[in-house]
C-alpha positions in Angstrom: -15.1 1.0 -8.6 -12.9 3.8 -9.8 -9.5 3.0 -11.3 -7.4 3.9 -8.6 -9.0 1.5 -6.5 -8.9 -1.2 -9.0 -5.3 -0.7 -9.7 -4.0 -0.8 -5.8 -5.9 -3.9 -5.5 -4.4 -5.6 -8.3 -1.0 -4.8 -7.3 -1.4 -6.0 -3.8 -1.5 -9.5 -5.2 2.3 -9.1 -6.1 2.8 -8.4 -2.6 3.0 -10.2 0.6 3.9 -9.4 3.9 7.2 -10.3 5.0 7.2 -8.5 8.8 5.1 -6.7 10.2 4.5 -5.0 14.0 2.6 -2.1 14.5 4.4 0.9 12.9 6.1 -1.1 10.5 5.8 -3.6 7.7 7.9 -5.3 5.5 6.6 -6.1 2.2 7.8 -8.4 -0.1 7.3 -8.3 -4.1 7.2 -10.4 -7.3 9.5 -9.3 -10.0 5.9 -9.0 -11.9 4.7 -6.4 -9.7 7.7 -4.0 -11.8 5.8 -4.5 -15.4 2.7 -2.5 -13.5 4.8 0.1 -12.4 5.8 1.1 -16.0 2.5 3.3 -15.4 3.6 5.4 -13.0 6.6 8.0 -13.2 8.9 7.5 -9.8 8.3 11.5 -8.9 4.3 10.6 -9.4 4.5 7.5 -6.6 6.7 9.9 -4.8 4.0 13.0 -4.6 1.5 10.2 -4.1 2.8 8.7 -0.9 4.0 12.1 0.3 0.2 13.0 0.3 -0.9 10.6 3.3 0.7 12.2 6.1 0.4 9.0 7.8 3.2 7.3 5.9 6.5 8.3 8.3 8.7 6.9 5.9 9.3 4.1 3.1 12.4 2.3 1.5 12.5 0.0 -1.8 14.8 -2.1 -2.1 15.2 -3.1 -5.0 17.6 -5.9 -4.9 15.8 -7.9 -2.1 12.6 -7.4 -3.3 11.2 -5.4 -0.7 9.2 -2.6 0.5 9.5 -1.4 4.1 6.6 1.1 5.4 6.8 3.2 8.7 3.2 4.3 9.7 2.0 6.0 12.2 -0.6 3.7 14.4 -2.5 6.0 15.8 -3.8 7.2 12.0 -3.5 3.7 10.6 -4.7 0.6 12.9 -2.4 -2.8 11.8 -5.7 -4.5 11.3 -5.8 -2.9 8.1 -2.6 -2.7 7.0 -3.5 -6.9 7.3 -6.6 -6.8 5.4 -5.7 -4.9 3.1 -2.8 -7.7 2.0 -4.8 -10.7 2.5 -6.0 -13.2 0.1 -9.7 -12.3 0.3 -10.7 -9.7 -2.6 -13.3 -8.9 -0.2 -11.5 -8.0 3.2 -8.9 -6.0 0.9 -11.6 -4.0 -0.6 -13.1 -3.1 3.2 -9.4 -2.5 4.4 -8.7 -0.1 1.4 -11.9 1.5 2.1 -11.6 1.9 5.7 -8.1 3.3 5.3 -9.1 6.0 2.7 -11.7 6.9 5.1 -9.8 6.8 8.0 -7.3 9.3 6.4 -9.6 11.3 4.7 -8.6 10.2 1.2 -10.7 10.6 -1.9 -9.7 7.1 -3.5 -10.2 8.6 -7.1 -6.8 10.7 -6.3 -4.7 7.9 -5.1 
């Protein structure tokens, strides 16, 4: 598994879904999740996200500790967006699979 892959895996378990209907998800984040982001330069998540067409829009908000995600469902099924945050390694492997397939994504550039 690449490191990409391993990487947005292990972040998801900072991250739990708050709300979420089709189109768009709430997340909401441990103050641990901000130690991994050290990585990554804001303009490099920025060009990152702006690369999956299927993201409408996003908003962090910092003080509440949340993430909200507009996608568009007919690119991105809400099964997935599910999987992909639930507590089974396995099921958010598939889901992060499936979506990188689904939107033609090579998951060594994510």
């Amino acid at each position: 598994m690449n490191e990409n892959i391993e990487t947005v895996l292990k972040l998801r378990r900072w991250v739990s879904i708050a709300h979420h209907i089709p189109g768009r998800i709430r997340l909401k984040y441990k103050l641990g999740i901000l130690a991994h982001f050290i990585k990554f330069s804001r303009k490099e998540m920025e060009q990152t996200v702006q690369k999956i067409p299927a993201l409408k829009h996003y908003k962090l908000n910092t003080v509440t500790g949340s993430l909200v995600i507009e996608y568009d469902v007919d690119q991105i099924k809400p099964q997935q967006i599910e999987a992909l945050f639930s507590e089974s390694e396995h099921e958010a492997k598939q889901a992060y699979y499936a979506l990188s397939n689904s939107l033609d994504i090579d998951g060594a550039n994510l």
